[in-house]
GUDO-908347 format. One record per residue (C-alpha): residue number from 1; residue in three letters; y, z, x. Coordinates in nm, 3 decimals, always signed. Layout:
# GUDO-908347
<NUM "ALA" <Y Z X>>
...
//
This chain:
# GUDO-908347
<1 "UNK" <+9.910 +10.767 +9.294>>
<2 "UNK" <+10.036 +10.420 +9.467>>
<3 "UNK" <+10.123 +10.599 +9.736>>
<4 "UNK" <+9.820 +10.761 +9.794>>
<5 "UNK" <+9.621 +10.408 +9.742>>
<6 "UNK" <+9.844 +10.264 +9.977>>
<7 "UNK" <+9.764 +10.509 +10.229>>
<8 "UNK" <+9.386 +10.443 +10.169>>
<9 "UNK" <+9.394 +10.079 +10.204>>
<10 "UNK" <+9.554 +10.157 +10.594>>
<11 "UNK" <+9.275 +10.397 +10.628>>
<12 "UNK" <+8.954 +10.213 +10.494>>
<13 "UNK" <+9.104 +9.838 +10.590>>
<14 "UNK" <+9.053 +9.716 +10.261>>
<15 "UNK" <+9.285 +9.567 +9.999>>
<16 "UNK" <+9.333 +9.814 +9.660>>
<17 "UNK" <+9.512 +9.612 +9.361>>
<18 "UNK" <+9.636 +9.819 +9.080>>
<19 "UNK" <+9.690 +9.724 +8.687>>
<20 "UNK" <+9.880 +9.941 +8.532>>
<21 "UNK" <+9.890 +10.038 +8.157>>
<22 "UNK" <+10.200 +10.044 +7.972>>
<23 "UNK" <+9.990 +10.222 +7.716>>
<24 "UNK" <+9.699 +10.398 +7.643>>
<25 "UNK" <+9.411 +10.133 +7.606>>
<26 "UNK" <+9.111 +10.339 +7.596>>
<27 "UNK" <+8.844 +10.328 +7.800>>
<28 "UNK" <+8.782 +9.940 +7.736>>
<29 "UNK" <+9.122 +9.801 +7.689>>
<30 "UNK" <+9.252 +9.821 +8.050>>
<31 "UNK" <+8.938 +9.649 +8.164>>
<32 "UNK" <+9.079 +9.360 +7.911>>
<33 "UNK" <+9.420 +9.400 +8.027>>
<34 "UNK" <+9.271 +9.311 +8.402>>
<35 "UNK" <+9.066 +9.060 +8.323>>
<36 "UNK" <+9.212 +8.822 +8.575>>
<37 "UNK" <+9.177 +9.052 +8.858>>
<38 "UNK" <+8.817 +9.122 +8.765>>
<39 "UNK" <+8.667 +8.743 +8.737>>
<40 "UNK" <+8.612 +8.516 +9.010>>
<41 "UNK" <+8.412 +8.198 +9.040>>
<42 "UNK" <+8.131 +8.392 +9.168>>
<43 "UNK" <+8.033 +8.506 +8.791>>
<44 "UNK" <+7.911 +8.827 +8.996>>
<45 "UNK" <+7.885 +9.172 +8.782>>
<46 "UNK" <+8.192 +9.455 +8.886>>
<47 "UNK" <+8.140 +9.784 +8.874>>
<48 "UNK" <+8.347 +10.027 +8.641>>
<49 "UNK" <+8.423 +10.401 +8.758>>
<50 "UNK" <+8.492 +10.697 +8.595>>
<51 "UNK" <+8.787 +10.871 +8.813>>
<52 "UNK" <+8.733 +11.216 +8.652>>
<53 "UNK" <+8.387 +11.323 +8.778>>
<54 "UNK" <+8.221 +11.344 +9.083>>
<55 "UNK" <+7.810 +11.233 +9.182>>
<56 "UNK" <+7.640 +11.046 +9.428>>
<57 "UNK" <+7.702 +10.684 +9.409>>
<58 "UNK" <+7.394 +10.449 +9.457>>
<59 "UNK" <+7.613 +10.152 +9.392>>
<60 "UNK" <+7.315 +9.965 +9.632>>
<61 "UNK" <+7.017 +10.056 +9.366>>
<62 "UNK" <+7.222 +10.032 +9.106>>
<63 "UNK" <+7.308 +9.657 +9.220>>
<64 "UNK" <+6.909 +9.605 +9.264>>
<65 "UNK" <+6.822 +9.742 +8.931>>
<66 "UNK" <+7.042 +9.539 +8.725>>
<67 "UNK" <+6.954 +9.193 +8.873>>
<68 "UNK" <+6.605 +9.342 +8.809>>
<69 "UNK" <+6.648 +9.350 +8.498>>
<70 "UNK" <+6.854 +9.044 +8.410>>
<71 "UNK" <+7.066 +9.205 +8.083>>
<72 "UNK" <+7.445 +9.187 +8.016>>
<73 "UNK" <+7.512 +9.548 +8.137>>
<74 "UNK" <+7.372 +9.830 +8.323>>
<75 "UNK" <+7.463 +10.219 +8.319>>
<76 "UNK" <+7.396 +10.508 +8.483>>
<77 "UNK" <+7.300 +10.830 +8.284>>
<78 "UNK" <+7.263 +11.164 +8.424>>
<79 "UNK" <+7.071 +11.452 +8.280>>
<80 "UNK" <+7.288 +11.743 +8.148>>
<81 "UNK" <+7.149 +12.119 +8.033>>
<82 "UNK" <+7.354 +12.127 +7.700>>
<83 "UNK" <+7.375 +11.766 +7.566>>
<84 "UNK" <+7.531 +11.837 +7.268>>
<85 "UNK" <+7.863 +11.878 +7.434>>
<86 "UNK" <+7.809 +11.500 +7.461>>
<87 "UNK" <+7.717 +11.129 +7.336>>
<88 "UNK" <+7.357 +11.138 +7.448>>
<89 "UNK" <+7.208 +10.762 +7.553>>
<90 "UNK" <+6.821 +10.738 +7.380>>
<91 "UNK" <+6.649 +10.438 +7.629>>
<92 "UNK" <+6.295 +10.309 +7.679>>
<93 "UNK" <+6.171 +10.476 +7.989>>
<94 "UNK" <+6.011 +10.222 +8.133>>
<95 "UNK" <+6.231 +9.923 +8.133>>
<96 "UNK" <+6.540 +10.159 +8.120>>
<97 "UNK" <+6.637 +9.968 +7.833>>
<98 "UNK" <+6.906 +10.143 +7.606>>
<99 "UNK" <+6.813 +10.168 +7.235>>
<100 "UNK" <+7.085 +10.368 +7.088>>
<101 "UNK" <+7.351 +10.647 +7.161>>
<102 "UNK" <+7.383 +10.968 +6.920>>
<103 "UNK" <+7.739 +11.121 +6.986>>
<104 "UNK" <+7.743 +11.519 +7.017>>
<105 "UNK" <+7.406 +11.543 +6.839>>
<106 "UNK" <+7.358 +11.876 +6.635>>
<107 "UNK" <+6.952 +11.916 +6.698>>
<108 "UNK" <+6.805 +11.787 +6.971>>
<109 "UNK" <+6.704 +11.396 +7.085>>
<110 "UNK" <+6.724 +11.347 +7.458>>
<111 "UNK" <+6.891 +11.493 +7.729>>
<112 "UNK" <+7.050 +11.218 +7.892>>
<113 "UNK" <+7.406 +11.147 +7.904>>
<114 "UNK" <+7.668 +10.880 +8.021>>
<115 "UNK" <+7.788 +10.965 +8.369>>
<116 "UNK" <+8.061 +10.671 +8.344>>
<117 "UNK" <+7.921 +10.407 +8.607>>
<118 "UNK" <+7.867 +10.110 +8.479>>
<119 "UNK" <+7.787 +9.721 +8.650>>
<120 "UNK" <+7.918 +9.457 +8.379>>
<121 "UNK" <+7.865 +9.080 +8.405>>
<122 "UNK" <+8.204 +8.931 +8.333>>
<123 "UNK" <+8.048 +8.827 +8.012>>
<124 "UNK" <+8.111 +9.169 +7.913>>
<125 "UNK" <+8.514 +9.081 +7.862>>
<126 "UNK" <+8.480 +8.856 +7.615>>
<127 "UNK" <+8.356 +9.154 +7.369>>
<128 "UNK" <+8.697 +9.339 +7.506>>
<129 "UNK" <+9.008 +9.257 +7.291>>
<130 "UNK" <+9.352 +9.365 +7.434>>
<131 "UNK" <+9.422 +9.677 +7.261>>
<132 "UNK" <+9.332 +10.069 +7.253>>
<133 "UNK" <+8.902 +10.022 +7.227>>
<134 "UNK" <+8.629 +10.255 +7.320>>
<135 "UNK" <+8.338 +10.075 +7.597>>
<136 "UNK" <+8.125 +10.404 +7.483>>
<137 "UNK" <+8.184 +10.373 +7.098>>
<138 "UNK" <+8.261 +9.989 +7.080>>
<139 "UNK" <+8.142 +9.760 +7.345>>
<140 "UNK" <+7.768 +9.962 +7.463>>
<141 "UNK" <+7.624 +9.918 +7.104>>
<142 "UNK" <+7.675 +9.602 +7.036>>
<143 "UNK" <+7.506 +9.532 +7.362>>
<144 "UNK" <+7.248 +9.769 +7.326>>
<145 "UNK" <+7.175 +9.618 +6.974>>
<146 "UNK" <+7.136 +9.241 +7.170>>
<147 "UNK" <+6.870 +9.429 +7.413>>
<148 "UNK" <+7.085 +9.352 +7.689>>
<149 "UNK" <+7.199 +9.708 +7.788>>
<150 "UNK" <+7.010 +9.886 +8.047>>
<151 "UNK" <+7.029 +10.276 +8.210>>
<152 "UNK" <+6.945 +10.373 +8.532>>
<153 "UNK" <+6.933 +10.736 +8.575>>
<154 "UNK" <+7.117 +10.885 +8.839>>
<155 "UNK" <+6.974 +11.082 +9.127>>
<156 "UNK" <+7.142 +11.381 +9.257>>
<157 "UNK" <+7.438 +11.575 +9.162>>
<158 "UNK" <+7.698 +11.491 +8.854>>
<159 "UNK" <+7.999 +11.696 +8.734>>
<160 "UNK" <+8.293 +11.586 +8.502>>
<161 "UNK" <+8.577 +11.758 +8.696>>
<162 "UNK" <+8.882 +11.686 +8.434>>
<163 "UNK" <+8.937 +12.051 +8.373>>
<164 "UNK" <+9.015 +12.267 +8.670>>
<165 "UNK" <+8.685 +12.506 +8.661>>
<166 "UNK" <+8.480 +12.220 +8.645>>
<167 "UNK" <+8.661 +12.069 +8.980>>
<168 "UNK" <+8.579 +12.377 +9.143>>
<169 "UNK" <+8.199 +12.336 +9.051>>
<170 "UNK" <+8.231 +11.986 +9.123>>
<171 "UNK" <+8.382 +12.067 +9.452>>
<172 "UNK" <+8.046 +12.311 +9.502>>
<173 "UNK" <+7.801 +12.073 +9.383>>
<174 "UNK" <+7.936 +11.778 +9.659>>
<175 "UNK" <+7.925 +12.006 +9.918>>
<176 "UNK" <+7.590 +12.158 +9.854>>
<177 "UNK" <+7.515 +11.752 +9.864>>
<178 "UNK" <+7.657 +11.731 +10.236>>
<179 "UNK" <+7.453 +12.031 +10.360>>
<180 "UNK" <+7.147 +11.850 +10.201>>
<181 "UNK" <+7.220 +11.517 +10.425>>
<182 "UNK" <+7.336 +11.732 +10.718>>
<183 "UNK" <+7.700 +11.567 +10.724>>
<184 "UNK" <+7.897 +11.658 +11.036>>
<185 "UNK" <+8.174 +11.658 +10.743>>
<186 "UNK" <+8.101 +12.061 +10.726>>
<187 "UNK" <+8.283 +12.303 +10.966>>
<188 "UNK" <+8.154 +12.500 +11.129>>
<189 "UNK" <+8.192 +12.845 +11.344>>
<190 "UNK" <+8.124 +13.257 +11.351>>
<191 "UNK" <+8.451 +13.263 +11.069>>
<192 "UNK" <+8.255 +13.001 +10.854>>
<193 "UNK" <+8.024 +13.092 +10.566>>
<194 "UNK" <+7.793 +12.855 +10.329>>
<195 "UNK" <+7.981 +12.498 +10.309>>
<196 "UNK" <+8.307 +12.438 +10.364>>
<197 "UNK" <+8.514 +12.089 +10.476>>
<198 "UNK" <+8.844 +12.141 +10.685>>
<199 "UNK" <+9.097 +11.833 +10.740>>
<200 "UNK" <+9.069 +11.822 +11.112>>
<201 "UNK" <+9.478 +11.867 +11.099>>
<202 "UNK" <+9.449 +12.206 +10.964>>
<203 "UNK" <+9.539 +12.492 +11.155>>
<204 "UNK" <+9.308 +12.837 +11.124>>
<205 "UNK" <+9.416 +13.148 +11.290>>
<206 "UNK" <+9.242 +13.438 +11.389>>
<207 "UNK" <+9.016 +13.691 +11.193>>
<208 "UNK" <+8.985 +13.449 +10.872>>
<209 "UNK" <+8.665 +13.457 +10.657>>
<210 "UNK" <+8.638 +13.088 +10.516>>
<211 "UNK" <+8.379 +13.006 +10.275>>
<212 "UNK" <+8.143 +12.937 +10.075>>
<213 "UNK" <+8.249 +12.637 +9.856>>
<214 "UNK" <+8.630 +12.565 +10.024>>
<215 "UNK" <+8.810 +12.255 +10.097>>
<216 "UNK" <+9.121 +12.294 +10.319>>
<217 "UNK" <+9.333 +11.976 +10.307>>
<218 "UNK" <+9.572 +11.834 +10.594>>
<219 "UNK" <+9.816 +11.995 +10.732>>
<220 "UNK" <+9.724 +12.313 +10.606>>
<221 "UNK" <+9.859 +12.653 +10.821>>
<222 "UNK" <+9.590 +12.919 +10.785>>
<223 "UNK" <+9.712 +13.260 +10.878>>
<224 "UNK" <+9.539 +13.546 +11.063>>
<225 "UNK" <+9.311 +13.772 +10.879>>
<226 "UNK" <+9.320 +13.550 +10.558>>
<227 "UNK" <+9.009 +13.518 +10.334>>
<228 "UNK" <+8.890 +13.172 +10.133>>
<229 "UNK" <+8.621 +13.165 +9.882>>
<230 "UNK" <+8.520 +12.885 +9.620>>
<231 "UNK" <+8.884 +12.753 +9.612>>
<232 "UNK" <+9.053 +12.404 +9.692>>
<233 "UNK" <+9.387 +12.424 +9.921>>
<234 "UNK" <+9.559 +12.070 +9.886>>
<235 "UNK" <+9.770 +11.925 +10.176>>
<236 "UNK" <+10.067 +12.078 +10.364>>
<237 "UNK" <+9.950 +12.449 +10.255>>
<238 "UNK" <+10.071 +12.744 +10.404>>
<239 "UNK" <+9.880 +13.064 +10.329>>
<240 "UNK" <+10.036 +13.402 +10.481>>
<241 "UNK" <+9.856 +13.642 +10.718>>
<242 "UNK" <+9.604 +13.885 +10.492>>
<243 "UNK" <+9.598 +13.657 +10.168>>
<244 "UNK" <+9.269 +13.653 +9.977>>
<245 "UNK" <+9.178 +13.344 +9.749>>
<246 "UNK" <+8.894 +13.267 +9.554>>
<247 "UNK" <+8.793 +13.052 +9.256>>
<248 "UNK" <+9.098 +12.879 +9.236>>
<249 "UNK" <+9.333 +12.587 +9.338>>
<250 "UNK" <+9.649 +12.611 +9.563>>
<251 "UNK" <+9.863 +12.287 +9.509>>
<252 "UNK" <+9.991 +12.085 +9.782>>
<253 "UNK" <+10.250 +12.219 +9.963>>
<254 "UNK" <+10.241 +12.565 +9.854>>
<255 "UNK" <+10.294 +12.884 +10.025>>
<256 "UNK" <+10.057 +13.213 +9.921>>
<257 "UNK" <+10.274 +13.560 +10.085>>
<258 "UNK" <+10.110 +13.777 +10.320>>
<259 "UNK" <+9.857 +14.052 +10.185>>
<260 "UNK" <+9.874 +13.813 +9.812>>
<261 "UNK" <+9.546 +13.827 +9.590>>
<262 "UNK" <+9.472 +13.487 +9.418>>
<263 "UNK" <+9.157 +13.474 +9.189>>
<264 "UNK" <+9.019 +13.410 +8.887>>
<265 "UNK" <+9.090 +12.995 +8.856>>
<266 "UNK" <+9.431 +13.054 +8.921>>
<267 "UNK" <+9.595 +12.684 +8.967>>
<268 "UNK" <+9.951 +12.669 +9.154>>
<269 "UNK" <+10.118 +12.345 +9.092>>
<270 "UNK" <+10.275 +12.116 +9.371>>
<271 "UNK" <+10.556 +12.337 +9.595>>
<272 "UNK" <+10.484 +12.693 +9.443>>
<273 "UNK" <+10.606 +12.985 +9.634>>
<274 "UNK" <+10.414 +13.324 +9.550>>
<275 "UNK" <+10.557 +13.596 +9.730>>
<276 "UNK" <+10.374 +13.856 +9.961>>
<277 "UNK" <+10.161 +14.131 +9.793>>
<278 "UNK" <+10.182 +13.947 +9.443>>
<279 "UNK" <+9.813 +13.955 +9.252>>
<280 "UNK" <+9.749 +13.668 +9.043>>
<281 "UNK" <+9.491 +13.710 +8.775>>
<282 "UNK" <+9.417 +13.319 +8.633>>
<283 "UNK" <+9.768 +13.245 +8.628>>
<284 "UNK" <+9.869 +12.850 +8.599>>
<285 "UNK" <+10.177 +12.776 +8.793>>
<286 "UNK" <+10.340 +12.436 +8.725>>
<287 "UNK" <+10.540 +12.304 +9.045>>
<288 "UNK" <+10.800 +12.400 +9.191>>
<289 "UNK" <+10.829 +12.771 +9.069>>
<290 "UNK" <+10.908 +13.091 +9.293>>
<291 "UNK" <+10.656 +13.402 +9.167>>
<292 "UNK" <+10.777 +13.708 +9.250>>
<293 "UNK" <+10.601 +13.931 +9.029>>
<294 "UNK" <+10.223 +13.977 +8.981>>
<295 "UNK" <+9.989 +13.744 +8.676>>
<296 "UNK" <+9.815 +14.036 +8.555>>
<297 "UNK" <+9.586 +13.797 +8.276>>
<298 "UNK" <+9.565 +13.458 +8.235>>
<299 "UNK" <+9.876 +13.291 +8.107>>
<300 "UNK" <+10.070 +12.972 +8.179>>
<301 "UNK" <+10.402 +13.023 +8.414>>
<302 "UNK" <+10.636 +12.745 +8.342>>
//
């Protein structure tokens, strides 16, 4: 992880200082724990990020719409089909102000939920004592109950991506969001189909269907004849002439065998090897394994 920060602070010219836990603090805790990174004498608000989903980020109206409103805190909410699954935030819809949040609520009271953005006035961290404490259970009510919590809801797409199906609709749902804004991100080409983002260091041979939904990664050696659909292949892939892939997520510097069949949200590991002709049916891989054998139903290889 420091590695790859360090990498992006070359690439985006910017400066990237870590805190690390020791422990688990929560989801408020490590905010505590880096409090002196956080304040400066400006007194401006910070934002907080959720790393494990993916949306659009207005950070610019977000920024607008909490000095608009003048509270402590602002959030962003996102509208979700099935919001029992979740802690669902009940606001005024006018002034966005937040009244109360119902976790996982059995009948039904609103439909939006916390998509983990969040601008805080420094304020905020003197509520936040140095140990393992909830922002969502622990901090956000006691603001709310002061009036000085406020939602924005967020336009556009929203997935939590901590589980690997959900990174793979997540992966979908920001693509579909670059055809919609006409990025010159997306490939293109007669072997391209729907959306699909390749590292501009991968290599692609001849006769490959690519697409839709598929993000090849740096580095990557694409092999005649191969076919890619709704799958993720990380950096430093290799993937053997005639392989088939779909709905599922090769691990960085892994190598698929020629004529292999990979579907089903199977997830390879770092450095796994699957031989040629293997099928694997939903099969997790953790890294650095050899599979010479076919994953005829989903099961964990370790």
């Amino acid at each position: 992880m420091l590695n790859f920060l360090k990498e992006y602070e070359k690439k985006l010219a910017i400066k990237i200082t870590c805190s690390q836990e020791t422990e688990p603090l929560g989801t408020a805790g490590p905010l505590a724990l880096a409090r002196d990174k956080l304040i400066d004498d400006s007194g401006a608000p910070f934002f907080v990020l959720n790393s494990d989903v993916i949306s659009e980020y207005p950070l610019k109206q977000m920024i607008e719409f909490h000095k608009g409103h003048g509270g402590e805190a602002s959030i962003m909410v996102t509208k979700v089909d099935e919001p029992s699954k979740y802690g669902v935030v009940l606001l005024e819809e006018t002034s966005g102000k937040v009244e109360k949040f119902v976790e996982k609520p059995k009948i039904f009271v609103g439909n939006k939920i916390n998509a983990g953005i969040y601008l805080l006035n420094p304020s905020v961290l003197d509520r936040i004592e140095l140990r393992p404490t909830s922002i969502e259970k622990e901090v956000f009510p006691k603001i709310a109950a002061e009036n000085k919590l406020f939602a924005m809801v967020l336009p556009g797409f929203w997935m939590d991506i901590g589980q690997p199906k959900d990174y793979v609709t997540g992966l979908r749902l920001y693509l579909d969001s670059l055809r919609k804004m006409s990025s010159p991100k997306l490939a293109t080409g007669p072997n391209i189909v729907g959306n699909v983002l390749v590292d501009e260091s991968a290599v692609i041979g001849e006769g490959c269907l690519i697409g839709p939904d598929v993000a090849i990664g740096p580095g990557c050696i694409i092999d005649s004849g191969v076919r890619l659909s709704r799958c993720t292949v990380m950096r430093g892939v290799r993937i053997k002439k005639h392989a088939c892939i779909s709905s599922s997520i090769i691990g960085w510097h892994s190598t698929v065998g020629r004529w292999a069949r990979i579907e089903n949200m199977t997830i390879l590991g770092e450095d796994v090897h699957v031989g040629d002709e293997v099928y694997s049916n939903g099969g997790v891989v953790l890294p650095h394994k050899e599979i010479k054998s076919s994953i005829l139903k989903p099961e964990i290889v370790m």
